[in-house]
C-alpha positions in Angstrom: 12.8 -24.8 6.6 10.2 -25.4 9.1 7.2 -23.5 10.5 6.4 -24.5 13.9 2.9 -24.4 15.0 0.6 -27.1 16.8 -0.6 -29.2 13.7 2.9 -29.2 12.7 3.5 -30.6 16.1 0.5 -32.9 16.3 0.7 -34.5 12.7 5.1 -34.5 12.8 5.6 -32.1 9.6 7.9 -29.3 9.0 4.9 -26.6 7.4 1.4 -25.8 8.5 0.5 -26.5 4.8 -2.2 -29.2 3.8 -2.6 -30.5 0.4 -6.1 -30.7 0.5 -7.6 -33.9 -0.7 -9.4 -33.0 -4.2 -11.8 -35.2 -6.0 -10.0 -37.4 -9.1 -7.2 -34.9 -8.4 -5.2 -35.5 -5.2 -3.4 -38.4 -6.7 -0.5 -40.4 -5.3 1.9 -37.9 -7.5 0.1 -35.0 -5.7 0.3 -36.3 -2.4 3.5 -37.8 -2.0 5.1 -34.6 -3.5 3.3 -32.3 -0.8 4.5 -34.4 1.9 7.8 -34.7 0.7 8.2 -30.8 0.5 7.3 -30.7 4.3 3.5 -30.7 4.6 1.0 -33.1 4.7 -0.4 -34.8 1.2 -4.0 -35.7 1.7 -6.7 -37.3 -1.0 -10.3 -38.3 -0.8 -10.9 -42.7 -0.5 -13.3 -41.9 -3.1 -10.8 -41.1 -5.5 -11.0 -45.0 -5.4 -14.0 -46.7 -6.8 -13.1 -50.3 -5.1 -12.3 -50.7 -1.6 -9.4 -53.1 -3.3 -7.9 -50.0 -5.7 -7.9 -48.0 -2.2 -5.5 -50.5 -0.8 -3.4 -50.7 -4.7 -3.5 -46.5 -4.0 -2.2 -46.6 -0.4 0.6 -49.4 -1.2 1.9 -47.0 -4.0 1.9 -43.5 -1.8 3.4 -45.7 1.3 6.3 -47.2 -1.5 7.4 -43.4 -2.2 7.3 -41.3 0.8 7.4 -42.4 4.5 6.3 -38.7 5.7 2.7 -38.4 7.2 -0.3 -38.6 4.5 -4.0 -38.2 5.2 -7.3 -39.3 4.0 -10.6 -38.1 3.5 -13.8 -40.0 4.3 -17.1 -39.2 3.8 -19.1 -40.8 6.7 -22.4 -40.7 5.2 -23.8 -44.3 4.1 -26.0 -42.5 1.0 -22.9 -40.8 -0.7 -20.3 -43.3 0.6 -21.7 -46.6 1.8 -18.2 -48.0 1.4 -16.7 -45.6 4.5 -16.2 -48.5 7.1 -14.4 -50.7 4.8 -12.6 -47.7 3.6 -11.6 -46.5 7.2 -10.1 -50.0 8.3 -7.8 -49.8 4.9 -6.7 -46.6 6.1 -6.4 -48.0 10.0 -4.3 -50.9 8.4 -2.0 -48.5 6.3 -1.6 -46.1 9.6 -2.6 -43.2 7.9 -1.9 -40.6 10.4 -4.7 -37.5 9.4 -8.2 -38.5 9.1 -10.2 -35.9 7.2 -14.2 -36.1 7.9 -17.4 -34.8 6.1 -20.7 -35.2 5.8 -21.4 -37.1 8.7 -20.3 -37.6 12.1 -16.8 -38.3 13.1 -18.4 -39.7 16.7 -18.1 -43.2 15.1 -14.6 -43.6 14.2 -12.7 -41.0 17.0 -12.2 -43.8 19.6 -11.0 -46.6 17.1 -8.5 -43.6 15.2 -7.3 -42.2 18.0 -6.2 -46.1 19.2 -4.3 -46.8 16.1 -2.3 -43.4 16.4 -3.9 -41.3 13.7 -5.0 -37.5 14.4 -8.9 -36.5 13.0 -9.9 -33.9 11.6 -13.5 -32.4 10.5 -14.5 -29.8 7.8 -16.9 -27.2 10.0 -18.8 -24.1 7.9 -20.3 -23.0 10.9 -19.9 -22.5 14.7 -22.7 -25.1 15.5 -21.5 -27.2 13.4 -18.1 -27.1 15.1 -19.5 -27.4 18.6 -20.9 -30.8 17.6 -17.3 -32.1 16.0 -15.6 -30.7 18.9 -18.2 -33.0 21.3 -17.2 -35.9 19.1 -13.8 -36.0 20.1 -12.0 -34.3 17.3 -8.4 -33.2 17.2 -8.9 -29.8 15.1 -11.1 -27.9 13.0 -11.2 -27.3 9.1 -12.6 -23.9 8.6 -14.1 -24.2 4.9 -14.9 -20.5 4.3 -16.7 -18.6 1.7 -14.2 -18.6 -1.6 -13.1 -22.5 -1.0 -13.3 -24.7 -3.9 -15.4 -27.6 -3.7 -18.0 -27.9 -1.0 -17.2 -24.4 1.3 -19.2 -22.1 3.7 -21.1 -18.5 3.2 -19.0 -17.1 5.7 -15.9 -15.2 5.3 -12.8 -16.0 7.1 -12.3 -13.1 8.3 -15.3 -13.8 10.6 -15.3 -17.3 10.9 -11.4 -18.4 11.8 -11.0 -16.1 14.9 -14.8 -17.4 15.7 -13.8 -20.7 16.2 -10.6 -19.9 18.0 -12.7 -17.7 20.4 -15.2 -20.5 21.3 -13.9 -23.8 20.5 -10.7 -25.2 22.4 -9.4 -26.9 19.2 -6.7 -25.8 16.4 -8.3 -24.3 13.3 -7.2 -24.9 9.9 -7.7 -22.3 7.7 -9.3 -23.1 4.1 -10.8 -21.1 1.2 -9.3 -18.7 -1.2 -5.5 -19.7 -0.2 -3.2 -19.3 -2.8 0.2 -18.2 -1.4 2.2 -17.1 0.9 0.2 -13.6 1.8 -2.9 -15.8 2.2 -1.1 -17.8 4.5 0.3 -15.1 6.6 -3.0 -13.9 7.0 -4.8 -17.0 7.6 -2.3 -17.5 10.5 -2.3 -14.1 12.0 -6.1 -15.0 12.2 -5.5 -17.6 14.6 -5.2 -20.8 12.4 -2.4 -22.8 13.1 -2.3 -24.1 9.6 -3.9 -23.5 5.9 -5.5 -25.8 3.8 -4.7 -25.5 0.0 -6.7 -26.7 -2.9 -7.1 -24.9 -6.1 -3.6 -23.7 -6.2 -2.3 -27.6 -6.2 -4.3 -28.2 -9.5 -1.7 -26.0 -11.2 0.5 -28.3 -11.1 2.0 -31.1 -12.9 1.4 -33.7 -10.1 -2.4 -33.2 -10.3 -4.4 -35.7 -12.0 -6.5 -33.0 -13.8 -6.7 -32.7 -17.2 -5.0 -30.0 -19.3 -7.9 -27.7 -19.8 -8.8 -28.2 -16.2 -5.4 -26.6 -15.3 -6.0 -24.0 -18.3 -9.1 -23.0 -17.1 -7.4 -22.5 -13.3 -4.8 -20.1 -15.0 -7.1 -18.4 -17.4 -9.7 -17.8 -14.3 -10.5 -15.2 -12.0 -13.2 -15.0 -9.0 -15.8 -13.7 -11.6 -15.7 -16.9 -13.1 -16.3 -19.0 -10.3 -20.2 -19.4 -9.2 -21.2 -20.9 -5.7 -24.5 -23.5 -6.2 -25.9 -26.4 -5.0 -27.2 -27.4 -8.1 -24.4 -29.8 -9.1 -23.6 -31.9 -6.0 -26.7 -31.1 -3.8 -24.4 -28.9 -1.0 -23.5 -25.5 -2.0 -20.7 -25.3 -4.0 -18.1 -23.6 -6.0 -17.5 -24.7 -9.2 -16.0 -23.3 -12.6 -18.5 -21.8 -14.1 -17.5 -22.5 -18.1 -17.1 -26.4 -17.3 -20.7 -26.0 -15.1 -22.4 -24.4 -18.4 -20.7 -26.7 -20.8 -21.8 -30.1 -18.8 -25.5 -29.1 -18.9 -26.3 -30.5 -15.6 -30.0 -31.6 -15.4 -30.4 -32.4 -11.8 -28.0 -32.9 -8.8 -26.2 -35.5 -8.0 -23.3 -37.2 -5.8 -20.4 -40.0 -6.4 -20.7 -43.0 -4.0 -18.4 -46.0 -4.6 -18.6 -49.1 -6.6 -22.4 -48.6 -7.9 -21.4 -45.8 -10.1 -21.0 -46.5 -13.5 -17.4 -45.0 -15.8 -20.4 -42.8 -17.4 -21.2 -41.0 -13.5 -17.4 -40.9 -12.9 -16.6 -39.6 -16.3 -19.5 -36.8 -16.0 -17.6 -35.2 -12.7 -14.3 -35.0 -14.6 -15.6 -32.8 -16.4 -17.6 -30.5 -13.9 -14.7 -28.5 -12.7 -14.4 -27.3 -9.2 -12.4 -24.8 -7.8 -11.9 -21.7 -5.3 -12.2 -18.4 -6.0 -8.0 -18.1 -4.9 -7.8 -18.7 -8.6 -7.3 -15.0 -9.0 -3.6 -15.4 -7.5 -2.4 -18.3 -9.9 -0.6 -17.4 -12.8 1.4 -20.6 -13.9 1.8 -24.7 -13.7 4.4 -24.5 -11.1 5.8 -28.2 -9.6 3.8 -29.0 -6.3 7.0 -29.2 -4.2 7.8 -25.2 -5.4 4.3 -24.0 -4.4 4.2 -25.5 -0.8 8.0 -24.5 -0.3 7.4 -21.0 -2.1 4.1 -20.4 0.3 6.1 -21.0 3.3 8.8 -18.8 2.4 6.9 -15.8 1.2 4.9 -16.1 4.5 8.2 -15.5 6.2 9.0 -12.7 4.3 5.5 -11.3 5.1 5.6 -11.8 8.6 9.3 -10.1 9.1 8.4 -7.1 7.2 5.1 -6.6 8.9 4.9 -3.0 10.3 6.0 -2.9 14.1 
């Protein structure tokens, strides 16, 4: 099965579906079974305290699939000072998708693009997405209201065909997308592909724990509250794991000064989108991204002419 569209083209995949990279989540089970279903597997460098278990991480996903994978990097010295040594790791691997945030992509567009790997850049807004699109980048990730993690105020429905409109870049749709209807509409938007979280925790690949993946199931968008009181950006985050972590302050994860105290304190401050309304079961990773793509052809053949 394949869905052609120009990040399928650009990134050699068979579906405009990408695993988006999830904080001590996207794992090399997670990613190597989304890539080997057809999309594209991605995961954050910080899932990796060491520059060293970065490499360990990459030998392991390159070992089991030889489909494209991507990687995200925060380009921002005070939450990751680690990026540069992170981004040559991922130069020296050839991962082909670069995922940035919070910070400019300006300084590693020239050396990416040289070593044959596509970037891409997580925009809320259309300023913001003017300034990527300066920098050189090769599409847009539209993080709208609903998304898990880190997402926008604005709805999709405003900001998707915004940025198609003024910015001569493929969009990616992301925020709230769950299946195949989600997809289809995301699409008919304008996006040329979707970017799926919170559904991929549902399954067994994810490295989340079981009440994580309870939670997901047992959730609805009443119980997800949008804050920057846990990370410092605004947020959306579960709100039972939020109330049961007593956060005092804000803070961030950053690399190799964190103590196992910091990283075992975000396990258990559970993010997620409010597209938890649509999941009903742990279904294997490989059925989800398939199953999406397939409803979404269903969808679009039986759209009223």
């Amino acid at each position: 099965m394949k869905i052609q569209t120009k990040i399928t083209e650009m990134l050699g995949i068979d579906l405009p579906i990408i695993g988006a990279p999830m904080f001590l989540v996207s794992m090399p089970d997670l990613v190597v079974a989304v890539s080997e279903a057809g999309g594209i597997g991605c995961f954050p460098a910080l899932n990796y305290r060491t520059v060293e278990q970065l490499r360990e991480g990459l030998t392991e996903i390159r070992s089991r699939t030889k489909k494209p994978i991507g990687v995200n990097l925060i380009l921002h010295k005070e939450h990751n000072p680690n990026w540069a040594r992170q981004f040559e790791v991922c130069l020296e691997f050839k991962v082909e998708l670069i995922i940035t945030s919070l910070g400019s992509p300006r300084t590693i567009v020239s050396e990416a693009k040289a070593a044959g790997s596509k970037v891409f850049c997580d925009v809320t807004t259309l300023k913001h997405a003017r300034i990527v699109a300066k920098s050189g980048a090769d599409a847009l990730i539209a993080v709208s209201h609903g998304a898990g993690g880190h997402a926008g105020s604005v709805s999709p429905y405003v900001l998707i065909p915004q940025l198609v409109d003024e910015i001569g870049l493929p969009v990616i749709a992301s925020g709230a997308i769950s299946d195949g209807r989600q997809m289809a509409a995301s699409l008919s938007l304008g996006a040329q592909a979707v970017y799926m979280g919170t559904r991929l925790i549902a399954t067994p690949e994810a490295k989340a724990a079981e009440g994580y993946k309870q939670m997901i199931l047992d959730s609805t968008y009443t119980d997800i509250v949008y804050t920057p009181e846990i990370s410092g950006i605004p947020a959306n985050w579960l709100k039972q794991s939020v109330e049961r972590a007593n956060i005092g302050k804000p803070g961030t994860i950053a690399g190799e000064s964190h103590t196992e105290e910091e990283y075992k304190r975000w396990r258990d401050i559970w993010s997620a989108g409010q597209g938890v309304t649509q999941i009903q079961q742990i279904t294997p990773a490989a059925d989800v991204v398939r199953g999406m793509a397939e409803q979404y052809l269903q969808i679009v053949n039986a759209l009223p002419r």
